[in-house]
C-alpha positions as a Markdown table, in Angstrom:
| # | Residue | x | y | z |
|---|---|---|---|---|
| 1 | Unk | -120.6 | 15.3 | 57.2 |
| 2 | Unk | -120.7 | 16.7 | 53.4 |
| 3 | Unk | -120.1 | 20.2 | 52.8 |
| 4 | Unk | -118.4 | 22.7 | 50.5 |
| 5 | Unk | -116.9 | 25.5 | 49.8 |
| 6 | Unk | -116.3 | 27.6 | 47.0 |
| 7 | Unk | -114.1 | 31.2 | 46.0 |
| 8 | Unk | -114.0 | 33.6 | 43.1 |
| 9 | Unk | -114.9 | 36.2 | 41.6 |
| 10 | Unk | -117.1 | 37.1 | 38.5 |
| 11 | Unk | -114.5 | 38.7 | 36.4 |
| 12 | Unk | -112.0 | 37.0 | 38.4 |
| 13 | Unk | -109.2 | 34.0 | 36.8 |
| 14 | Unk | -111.7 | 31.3 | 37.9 |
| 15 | Unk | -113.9 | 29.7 | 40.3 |
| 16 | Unk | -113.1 | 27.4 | 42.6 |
| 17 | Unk | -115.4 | 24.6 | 45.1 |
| 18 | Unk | -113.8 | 22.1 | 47.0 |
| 19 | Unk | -116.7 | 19.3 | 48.7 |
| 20 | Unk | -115.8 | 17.3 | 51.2 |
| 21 | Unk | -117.2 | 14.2 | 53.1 |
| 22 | Unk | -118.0 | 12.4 | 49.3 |
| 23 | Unk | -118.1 | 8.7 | 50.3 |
| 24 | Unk | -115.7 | 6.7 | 48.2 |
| 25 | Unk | -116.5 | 4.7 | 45.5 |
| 26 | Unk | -118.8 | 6.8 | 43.4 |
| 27 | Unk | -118.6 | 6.8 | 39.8 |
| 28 | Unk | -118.8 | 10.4 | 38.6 |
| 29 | Unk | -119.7 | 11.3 | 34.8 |
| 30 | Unk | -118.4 | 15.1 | 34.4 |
| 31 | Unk | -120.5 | 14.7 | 31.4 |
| 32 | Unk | -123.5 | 15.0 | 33.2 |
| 33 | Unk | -122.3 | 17.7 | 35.2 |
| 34 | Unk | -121.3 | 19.9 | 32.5 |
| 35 | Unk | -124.5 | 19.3 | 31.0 |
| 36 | Unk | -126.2 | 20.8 | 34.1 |
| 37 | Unk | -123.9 | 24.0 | 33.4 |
| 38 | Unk | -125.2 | 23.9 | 29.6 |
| 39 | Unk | -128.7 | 24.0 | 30.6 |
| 40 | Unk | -127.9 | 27.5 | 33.4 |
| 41 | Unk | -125.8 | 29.0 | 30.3 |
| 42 | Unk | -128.0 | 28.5 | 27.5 |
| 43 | Unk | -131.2 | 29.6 | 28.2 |
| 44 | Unk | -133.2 | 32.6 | 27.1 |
| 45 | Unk | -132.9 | 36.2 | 28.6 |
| 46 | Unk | -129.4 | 35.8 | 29.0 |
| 47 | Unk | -127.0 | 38.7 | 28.8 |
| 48 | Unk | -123.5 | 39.3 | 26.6 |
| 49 | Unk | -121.2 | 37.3 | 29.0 |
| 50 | Unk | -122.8 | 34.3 | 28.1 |
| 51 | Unk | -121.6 | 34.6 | 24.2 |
| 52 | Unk | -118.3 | 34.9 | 26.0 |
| 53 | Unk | -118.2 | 32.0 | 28.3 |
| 54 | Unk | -118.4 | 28.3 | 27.8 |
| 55 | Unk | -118.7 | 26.8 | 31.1 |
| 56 | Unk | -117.7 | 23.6 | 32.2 |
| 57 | Unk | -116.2 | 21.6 | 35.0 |
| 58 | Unk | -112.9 | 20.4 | 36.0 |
| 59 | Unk | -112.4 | 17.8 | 38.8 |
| 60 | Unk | -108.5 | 18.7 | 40.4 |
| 61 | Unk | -108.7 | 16.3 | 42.9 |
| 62 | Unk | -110.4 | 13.9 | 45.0 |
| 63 | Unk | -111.3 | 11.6 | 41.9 |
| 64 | Unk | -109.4 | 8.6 | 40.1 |
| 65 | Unk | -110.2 | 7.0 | 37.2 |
| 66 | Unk | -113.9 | 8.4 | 37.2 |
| 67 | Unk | -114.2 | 6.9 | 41.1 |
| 68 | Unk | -114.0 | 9.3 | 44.0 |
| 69 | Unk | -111.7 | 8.5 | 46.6 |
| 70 | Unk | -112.9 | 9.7 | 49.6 |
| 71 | Unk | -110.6 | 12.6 | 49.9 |
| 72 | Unk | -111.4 | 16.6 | 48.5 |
| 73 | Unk | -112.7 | 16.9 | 45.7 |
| 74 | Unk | -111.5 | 20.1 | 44.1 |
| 75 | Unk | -113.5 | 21.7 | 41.5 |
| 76 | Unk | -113.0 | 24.7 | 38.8 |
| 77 | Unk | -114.8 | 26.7 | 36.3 |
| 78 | Unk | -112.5 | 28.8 | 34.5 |
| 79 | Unk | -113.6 | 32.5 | 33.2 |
| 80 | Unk | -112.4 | 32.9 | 29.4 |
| 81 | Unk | -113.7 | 37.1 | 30.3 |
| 82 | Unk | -110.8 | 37.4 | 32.5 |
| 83 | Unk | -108.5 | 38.0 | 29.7 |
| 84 | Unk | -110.6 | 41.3 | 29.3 |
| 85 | Unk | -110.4 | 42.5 | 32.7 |
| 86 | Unk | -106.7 | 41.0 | 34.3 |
| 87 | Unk | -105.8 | 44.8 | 34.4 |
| 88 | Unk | -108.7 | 45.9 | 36.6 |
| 89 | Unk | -109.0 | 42.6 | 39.4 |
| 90 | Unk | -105.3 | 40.9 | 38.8 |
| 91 | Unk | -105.4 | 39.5 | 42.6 |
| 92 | Unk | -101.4 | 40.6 | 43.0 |
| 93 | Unk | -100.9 | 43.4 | 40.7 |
| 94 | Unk | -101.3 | 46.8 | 40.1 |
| 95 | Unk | -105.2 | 47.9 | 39.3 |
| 96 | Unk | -105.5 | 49.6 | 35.8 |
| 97 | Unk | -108.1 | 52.6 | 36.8 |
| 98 | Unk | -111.5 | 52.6 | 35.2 |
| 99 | Unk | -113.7 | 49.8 | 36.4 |
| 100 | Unk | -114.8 | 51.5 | 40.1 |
| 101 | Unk | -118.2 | 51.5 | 41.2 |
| 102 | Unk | -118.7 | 54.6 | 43.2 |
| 103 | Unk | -122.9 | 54.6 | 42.0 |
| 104 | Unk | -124.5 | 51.9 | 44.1 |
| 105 | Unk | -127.5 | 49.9 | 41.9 |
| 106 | Unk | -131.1 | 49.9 | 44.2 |
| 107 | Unk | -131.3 | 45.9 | 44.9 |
| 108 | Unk | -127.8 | 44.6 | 44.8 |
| 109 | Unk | -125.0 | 44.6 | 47.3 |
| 110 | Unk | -123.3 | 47.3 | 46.3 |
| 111 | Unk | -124.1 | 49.8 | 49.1 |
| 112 | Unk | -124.7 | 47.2 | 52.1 |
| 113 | Unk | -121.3 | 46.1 | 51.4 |
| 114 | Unk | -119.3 | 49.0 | 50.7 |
| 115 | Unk | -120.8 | 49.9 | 54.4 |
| 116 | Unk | -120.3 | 46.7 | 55.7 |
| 117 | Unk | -116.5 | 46.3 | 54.6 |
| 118 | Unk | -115.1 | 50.0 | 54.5 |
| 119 | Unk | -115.0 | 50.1 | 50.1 |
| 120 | Unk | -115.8 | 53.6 | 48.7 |
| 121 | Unk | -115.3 | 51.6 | 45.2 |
| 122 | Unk | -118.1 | 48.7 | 44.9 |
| 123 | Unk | -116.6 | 46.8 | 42.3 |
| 124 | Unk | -114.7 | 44.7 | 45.6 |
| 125 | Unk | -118.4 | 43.9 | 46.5 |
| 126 | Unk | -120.4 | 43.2 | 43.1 |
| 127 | Unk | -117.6 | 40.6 | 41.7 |
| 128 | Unk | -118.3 | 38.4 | 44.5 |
| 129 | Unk | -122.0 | 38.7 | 45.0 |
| 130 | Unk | -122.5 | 38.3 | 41.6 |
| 131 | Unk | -125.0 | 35.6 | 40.4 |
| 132 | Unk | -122.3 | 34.5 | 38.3 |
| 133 | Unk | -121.2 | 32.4 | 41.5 |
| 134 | Unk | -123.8 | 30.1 | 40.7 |
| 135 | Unk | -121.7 | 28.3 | 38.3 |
| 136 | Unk | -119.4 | 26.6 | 40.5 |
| 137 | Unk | -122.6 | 26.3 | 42.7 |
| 138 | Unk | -124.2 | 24.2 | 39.8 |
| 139 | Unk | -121.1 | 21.6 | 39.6 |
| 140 | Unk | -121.6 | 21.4 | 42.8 |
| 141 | Unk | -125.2 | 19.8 | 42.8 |
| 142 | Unk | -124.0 | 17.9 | 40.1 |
| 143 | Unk | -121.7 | 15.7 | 41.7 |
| 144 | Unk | -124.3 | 15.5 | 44.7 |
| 145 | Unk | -126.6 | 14.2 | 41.9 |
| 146 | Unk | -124.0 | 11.4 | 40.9 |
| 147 | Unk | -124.5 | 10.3 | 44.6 |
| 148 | Unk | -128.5 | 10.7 | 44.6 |
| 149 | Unk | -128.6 | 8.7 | 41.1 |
| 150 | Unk | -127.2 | 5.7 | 42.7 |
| 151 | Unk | -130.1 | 5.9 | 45.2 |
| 152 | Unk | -133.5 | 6.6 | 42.3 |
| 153 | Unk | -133.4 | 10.1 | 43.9 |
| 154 | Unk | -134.1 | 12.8 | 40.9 |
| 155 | Unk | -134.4 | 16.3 | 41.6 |
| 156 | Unk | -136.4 | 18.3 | 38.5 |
| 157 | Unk | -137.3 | 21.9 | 37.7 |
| 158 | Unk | -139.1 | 24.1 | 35.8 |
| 159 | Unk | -140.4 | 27.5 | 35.2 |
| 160 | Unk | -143.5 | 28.1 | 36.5 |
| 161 | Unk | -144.2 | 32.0 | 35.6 |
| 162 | Unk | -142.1 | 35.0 | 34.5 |
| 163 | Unk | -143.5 | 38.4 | 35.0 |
| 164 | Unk | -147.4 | 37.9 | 34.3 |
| 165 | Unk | -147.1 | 35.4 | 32.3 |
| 166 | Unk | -148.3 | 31.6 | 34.2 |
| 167 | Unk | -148.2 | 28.0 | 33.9 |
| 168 | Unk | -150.6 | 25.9 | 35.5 |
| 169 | Unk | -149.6 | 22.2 | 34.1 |
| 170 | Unk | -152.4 | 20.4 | 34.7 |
| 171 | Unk | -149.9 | 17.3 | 34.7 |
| 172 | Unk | -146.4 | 17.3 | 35.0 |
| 173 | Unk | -145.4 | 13.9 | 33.7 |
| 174 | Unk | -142.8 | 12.6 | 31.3 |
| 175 | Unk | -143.5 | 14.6 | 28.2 |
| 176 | Unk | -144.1 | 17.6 | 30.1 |
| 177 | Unk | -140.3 | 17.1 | 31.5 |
| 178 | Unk | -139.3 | 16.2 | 28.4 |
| 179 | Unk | -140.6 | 19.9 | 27.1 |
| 180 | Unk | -138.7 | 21.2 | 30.1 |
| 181 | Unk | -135.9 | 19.8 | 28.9 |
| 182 | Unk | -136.0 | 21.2 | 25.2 |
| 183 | Unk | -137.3 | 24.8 | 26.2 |
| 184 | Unk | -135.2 | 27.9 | 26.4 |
| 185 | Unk | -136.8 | 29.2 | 29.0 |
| 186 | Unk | -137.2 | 25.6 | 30.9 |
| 187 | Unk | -141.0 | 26.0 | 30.9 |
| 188 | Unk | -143.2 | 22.9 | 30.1 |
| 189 | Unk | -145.6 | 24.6 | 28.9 |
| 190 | Unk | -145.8 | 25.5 | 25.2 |
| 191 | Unk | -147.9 | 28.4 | 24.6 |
| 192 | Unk | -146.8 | 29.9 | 28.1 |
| 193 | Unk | -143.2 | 29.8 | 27.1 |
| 194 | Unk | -144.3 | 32.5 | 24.3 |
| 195 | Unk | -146.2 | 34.1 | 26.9 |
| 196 | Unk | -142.8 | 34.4 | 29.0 |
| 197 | Unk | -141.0 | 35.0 | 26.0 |
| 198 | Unk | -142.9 | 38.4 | 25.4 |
| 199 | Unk | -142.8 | 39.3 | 28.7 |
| 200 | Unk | -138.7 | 39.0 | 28.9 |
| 201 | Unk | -138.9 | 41.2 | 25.4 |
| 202 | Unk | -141.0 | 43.8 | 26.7 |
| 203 | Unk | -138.8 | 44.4 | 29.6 |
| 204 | Unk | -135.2 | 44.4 | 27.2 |
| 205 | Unk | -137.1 | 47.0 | 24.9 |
| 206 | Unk | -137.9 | 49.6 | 27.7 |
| 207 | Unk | -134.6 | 49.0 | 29.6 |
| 208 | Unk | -135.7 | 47.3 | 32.3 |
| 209 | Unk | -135.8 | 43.4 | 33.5 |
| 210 | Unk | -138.3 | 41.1 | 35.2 |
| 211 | Unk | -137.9 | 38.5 | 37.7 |
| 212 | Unk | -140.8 | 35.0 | 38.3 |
| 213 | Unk | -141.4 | 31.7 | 40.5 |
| 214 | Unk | -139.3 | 28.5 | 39.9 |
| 215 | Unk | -140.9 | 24.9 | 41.3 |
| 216 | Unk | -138.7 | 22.4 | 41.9 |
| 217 | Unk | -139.7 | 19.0 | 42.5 |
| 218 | Unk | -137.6 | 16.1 | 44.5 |
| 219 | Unk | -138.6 | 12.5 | 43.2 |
| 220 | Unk | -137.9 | 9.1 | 44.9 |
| 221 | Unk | -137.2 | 10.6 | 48.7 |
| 222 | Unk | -137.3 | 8.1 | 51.2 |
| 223 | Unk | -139.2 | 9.0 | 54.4 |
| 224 | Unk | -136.7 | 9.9 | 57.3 |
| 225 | Unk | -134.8 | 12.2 | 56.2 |
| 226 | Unk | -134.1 | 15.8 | 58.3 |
| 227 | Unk | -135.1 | 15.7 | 61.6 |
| 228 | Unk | -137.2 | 17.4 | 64.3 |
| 229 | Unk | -135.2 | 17.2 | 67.0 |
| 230 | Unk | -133.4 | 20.4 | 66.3 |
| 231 | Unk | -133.9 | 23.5 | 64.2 |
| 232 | Unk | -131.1 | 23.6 | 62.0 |
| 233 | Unk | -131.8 | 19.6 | 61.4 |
| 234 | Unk | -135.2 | 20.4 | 59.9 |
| 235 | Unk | -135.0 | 19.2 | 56.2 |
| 236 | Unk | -137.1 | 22.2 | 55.5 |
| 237 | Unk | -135.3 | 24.6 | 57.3 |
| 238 | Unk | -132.2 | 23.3 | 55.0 |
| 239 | Unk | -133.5 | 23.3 | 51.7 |
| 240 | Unk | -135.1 | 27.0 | 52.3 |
| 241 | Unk | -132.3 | 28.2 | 53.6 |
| 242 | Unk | -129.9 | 26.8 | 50.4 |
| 243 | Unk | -133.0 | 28.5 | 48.0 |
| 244 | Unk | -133.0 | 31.6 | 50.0 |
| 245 | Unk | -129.1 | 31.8 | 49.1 |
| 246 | Unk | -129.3 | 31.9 | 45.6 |
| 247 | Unk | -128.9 | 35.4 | 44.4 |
| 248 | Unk | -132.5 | 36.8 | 43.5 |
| 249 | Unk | -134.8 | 34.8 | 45.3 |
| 250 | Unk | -136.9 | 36.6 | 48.3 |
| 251 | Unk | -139.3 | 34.1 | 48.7 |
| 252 | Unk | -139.4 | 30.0 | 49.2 |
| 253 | Unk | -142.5 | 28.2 | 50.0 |
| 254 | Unk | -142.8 | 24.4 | 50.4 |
| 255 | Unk | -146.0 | 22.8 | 49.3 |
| 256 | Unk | -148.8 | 24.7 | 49.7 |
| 257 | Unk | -146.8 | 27.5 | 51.2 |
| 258 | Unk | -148.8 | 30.8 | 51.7 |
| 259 | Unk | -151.7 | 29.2 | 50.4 |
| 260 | Unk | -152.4 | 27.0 | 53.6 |
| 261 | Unk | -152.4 | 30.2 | 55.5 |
| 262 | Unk | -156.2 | 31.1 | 53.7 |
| 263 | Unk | -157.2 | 27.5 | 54.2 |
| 264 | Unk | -158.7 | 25.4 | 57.4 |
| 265 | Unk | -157.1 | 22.5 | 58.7 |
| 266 | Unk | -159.4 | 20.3 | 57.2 |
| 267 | Unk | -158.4 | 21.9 | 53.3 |
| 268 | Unk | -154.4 | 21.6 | 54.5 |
| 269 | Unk | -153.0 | 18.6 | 55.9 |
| 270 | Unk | -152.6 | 15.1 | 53.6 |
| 271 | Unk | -155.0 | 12.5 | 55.4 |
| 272 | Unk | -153.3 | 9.2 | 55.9 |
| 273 | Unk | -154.3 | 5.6 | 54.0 |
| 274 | Unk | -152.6 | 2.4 | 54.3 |
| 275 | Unk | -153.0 | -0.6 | 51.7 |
| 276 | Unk | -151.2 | -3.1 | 50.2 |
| 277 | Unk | -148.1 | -1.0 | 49.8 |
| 278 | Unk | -148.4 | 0.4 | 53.4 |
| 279 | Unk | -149.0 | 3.7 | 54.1 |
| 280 | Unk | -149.8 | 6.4 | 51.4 |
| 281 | Unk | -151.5 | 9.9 | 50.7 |
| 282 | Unk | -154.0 | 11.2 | 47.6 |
| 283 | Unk | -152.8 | 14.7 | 48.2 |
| 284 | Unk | -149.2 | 16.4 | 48.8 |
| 285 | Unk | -149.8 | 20.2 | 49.9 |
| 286 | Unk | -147.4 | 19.4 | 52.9 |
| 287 | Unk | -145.3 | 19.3 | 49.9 |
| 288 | Unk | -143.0 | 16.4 | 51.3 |
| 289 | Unk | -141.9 | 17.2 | 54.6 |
| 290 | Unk | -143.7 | 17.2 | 57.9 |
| 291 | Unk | -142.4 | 18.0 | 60.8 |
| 292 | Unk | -139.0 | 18.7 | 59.3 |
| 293 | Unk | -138.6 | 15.1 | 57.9 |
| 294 | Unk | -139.1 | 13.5 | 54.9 |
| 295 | Unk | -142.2 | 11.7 | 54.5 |
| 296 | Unk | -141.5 | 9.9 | 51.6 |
| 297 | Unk | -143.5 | 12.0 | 49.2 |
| 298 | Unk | -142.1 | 14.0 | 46.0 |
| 299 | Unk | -140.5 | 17.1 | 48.0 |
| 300 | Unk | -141.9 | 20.1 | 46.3 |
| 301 | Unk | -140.7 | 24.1 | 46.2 |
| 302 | Unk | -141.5 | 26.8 | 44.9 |
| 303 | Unk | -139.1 | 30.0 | 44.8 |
| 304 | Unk | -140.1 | 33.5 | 44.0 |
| 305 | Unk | -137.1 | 35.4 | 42.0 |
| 306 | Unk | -136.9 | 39.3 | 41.8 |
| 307 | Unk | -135.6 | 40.8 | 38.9 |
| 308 | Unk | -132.4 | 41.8 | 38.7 |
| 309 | Unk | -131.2 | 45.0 | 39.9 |
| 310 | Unk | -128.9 | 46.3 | 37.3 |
| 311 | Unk | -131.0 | 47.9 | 34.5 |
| 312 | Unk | -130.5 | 49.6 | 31.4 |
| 313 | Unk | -132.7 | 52.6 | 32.5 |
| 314 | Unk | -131.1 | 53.1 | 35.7 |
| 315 | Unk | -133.1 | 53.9 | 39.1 |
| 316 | Unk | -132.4 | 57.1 | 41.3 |
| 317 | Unk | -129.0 | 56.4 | 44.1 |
| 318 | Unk | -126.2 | 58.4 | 45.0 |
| 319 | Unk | -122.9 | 58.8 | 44.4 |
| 320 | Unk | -120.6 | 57.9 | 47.6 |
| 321 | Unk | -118.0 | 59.9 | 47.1 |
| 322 | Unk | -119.9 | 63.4 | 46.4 |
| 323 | Unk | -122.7 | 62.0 | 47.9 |
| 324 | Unk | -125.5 | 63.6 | 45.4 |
| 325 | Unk | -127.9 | 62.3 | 43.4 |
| 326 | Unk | -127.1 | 60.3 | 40.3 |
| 327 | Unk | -128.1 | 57.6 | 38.4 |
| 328 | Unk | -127.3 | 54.3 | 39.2 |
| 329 | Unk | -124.1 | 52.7 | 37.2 |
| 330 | Unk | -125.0 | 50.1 | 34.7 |
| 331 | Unk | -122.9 | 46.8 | 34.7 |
| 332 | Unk | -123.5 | 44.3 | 32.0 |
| 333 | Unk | -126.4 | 41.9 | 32.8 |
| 334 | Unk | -129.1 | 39.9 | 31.8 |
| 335 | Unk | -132.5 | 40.4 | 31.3 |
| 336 | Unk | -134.2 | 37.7 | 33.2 |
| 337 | Unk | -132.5 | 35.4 | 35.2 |
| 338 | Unk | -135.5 | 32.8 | 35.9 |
| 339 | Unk | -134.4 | 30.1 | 33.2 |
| 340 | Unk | -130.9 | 30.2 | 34.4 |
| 341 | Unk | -132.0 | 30.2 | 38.4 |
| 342 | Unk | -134.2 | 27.4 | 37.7 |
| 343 | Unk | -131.2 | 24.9 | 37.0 |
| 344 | Unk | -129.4 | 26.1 | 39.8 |
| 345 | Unk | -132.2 | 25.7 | 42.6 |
| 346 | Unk | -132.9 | 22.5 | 41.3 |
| 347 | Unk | -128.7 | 21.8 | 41.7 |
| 348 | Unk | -128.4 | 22.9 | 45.6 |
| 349 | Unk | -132.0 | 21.4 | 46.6 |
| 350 | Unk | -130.1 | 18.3 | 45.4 |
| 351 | Unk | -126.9 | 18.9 | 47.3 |
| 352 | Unk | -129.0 | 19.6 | 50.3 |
| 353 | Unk | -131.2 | 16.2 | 50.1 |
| 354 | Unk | -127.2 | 14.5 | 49.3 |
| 355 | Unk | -126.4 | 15.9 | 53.1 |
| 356 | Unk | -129.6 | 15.1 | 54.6 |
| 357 | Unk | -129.1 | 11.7 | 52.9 |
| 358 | Unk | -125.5 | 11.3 | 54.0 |
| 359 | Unk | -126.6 | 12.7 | 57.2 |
| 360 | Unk | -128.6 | 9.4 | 57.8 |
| 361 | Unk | -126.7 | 6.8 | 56.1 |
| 362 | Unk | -123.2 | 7.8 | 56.0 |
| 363 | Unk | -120.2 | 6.1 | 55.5 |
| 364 | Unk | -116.2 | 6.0 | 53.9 |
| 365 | Unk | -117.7 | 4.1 | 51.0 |
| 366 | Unk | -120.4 | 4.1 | 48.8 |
| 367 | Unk | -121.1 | 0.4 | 49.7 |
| 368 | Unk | -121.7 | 1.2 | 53.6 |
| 369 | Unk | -124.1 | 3.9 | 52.6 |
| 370 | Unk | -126.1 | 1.2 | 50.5 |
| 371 | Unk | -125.8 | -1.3 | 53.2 |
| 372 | Unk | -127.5 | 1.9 | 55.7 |
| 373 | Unk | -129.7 | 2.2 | 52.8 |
| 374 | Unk | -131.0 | -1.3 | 52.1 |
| 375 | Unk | -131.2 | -2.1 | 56.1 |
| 376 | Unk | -133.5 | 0.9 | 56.5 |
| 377 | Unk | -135.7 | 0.6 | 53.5 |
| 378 | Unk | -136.0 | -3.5 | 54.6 |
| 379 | Unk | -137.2 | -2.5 | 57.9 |
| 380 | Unk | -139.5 | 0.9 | 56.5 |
| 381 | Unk | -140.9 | -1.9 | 54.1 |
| 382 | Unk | -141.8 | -4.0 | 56.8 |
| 383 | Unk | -142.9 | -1.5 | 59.6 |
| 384 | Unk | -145.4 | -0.5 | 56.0 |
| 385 | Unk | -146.9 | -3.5 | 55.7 |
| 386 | Unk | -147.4 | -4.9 | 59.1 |
C-alpha cells in the first residue's frame, strides 16, 4: 500500500513528507522534482513570499545512490522565511507577541478552527491550513511520477480560465503543451493568457483576488485500474477526493462533469468500436473512468478554484475577543493562485493513479511490478484482439 504523510507549518522551520510503500529499485532524478516545485513557485499572480523562497527538495531517507530502497522515504522543503518569524512560531520557545490573529478572514480556516480546537488566536490555525503546504505536497507527486515514467503514464495540466477570461483549445497537442510549459500562467493559449493576465491585474489594483478552473489530463492509463467493488476503491472517488483537498478548489468534475447532467443518454456515454487494435472509443466525455475503473482512455479533470480569501480590501468579520465588528486581518498573499494550483493538481492526481497503479500491480521491487504489468497488458492485448 503507498501512502504519505506530511507536517509543517507555513512560517514554520520546514516541511516535512515521509511516503511509504515505494517499491524498490526506482531510479529517482530530484532534478525533475524540483523542477515541478519551479513550475508551482514561478508563475504569475504570485505574492511576496515567493521572492523569498527557493523551493526545492531533499530526499533524507529511503533512497541510495539515486535508487530507492524500499524503506521511507523522507522528504523536506526547507523555509528560508523562518528566519523572519522564529520569534513568533519557534515550536519550543517563548512566543515573541505580535503575530496573533484574533480577526478571522471570510473563506479560510481561521474561525472553523479556532472553534474546532479551542484557539482565541488563529495564527495556530492559518500556518497549517495554508496553501503553502502544497509544496511538500508537489515533491510528493513527483517522486510518484518517477514511478509512473517507467510505466509511459504522463499526467499534464493547464489553465483553462481565470476569472472571465477562457480557453477553449481546439487541440491540445504537443505544441500546445509545449506553450503550457513556457507560460507564466500555465495556459496554452496565447492571447488568453493576456486575457488572464488582465484579469489577475484588475483584481491586485482594487485590492481584491480572483480564483478559475484547472484541467488536468492523465495520458497512457491502462484500463483496470480503481475498482467498483467498493466505494472508497472507485478511481474516481480517489482522484476527486485528492483535488477536493487542495486548498481552494470547491469543485471537481470528471469528463463531462455537470455538463452530462443537461444532456440525454444518447449525447453522454462513449459508444464502443473494436478493430484491429481491439476495442476503442471516438469520444471521451466519461472522461476515463467508468464505473470507477480505468478504461484505458486519457483520464480527464477539471477543478474549479475560488479565490483566495485573504484580500487587501478586507471583507466585514468580527473580532473574537470583543466580539464586534471589524475588518478582517490581512496576511500576506497572493493574488491568484490558479497557475500555482495547476502544478499541484496535476502532482497529487499522479500520486493518486501511482496508488491505484501499485494497488493493482504491487510488489518489493520495481521488477515484480513490471512483471504484474507486462502479464496483464499480454493478456488485455489478447482478450482485445480476440
Amino acid at each position: 500500500m503507498l501512502r504519505f504523510l506530511d507536517a509543517g507549518e507555513s512560517h514554520g522551520r520546514c516541511y516535512v513528507g515521509i511516503i511509504d510503500g515505494m517499491p524498490a529499485g526506482i531510479e529517482i532524478n530530484i532534478e525533475s522534482v524540483n523542477k515541478l516545485l519551479s513550475e508551482r513557485q514561478n508563475v504569475y499572480g504570485r505574492g511576496k513570499r515567493m521572492e523569498i523562497e527557493n523551493d526545492s527538495a531533499t530526499i533524507l531517507s529511503g533512497v541510495r545512490g539515486k535508487i530507492t530502497t524500499g524503506g521511507p522515504i523522507g522528504l523536506m522543503i526547507e523555509n528560508r522565511d523562518y528566519e523572519n518569524w522564529k520569534e513568533y512560531i519557534d515550536p519550543l520557545g517563548e512566543i515573541k507577541e505580535g503575530k496573533e490573529v484574533t480577526v478571522p478572514r471570510p473563506g479560510h480556516a481561521d474561525l472553523a478552527g479556532m472553534l474546532k480546537f479551542g484557539f482565541d488566536d488563529a495564527r495556530n490555525i492559518l500556518e497549517r491550513a495554508s496553501a503553502r503546504e502544497t509544496a511538500i505536497r508537489t515533491a510528493i507527486g513527483g517522486i510518484a511520477m518517477e514511478l509512473l515514467k517507467l510505466f509511459h503514464i504522463e499526467v499534464k495540466s493547464h489553465v483553462v480560465s481565470i476569472g472571465h477570461a477562457v480557453s477553449v483549445p481546439d487541440n491540445m497537442d504537443e505544441a500546445f503543451w509545449n506553450n503550457v510549459d513556457a507560460s507564466l500562467l500555465r495556459c496554452g493559449d496565447r492571447e488568453t493568457e493576456k486575457k488572464m493576465i488582465s484579469e489577475i491585474d484588475k483584481a491586485k489594483e482594487s485590492g481584491d483576488t480572483v480564483g478559475g478552473v484547472v484541467r488536468i489530463v492523465a495520458m497512457n492509463v491502462p484500463a483496470g485500474l480503481g475498482s467498483h467493488t467498493m466505494w472508497d476503491k472507485r478511481l474516481d472517488t480517489r482522484l476527486s477526493a485528492a483535488c477536493m483537498s487542495v486548498q481552494s478548489v470547491k469543485g471537481v468534475e470528471i469528463g463531462m462533469g455537470f455538463e452530462a447532467a443537461k444532456r440525454y443518454g444518447s449525447e453522454v456515454h462513449d459508444e464502443i468500436f473494436h478493430g484491429e487494435s481491439g476495442f476503442y472509443r471516438k469520444t471521451n466525455n466519461a472522461g476515463g473512468i467508468e464505473g470507477g475503473i480505468s478504461n484505458g482512455e486519457n483520464i480527464v479533470i477539471r477543478c474549479a478554484l475560488k479565490p483566495i480569501p485573504t484580500l487587501l480590501r478586507p471583507l466585514n468579520s468580527v473580532d473574537i475577543h470583543t466580539k464586534m465588528p471589524v475588518r478582517a486581518q490581512v496576511e500576506r498573499s497572493d493574488v491568484c493562485a490558479v497557475p500555482a494550483a495547476s502544478v499541484v493538481l496535476k502532482a497529487v492526481v499522479a500520486w493518486e493513479i501511482a496508488v491505484a497503479f501499485l494497488d493493482k500491480f504491487g510488489g518489493d521491487n520495481i521488477d515484480e511490478v513490471k512483471n504484474a504489468y507486462d502479464h496483464y497488458i499480454k493478456r488485455l492485448n489478447l482478450t482485445q484482439l480476440q
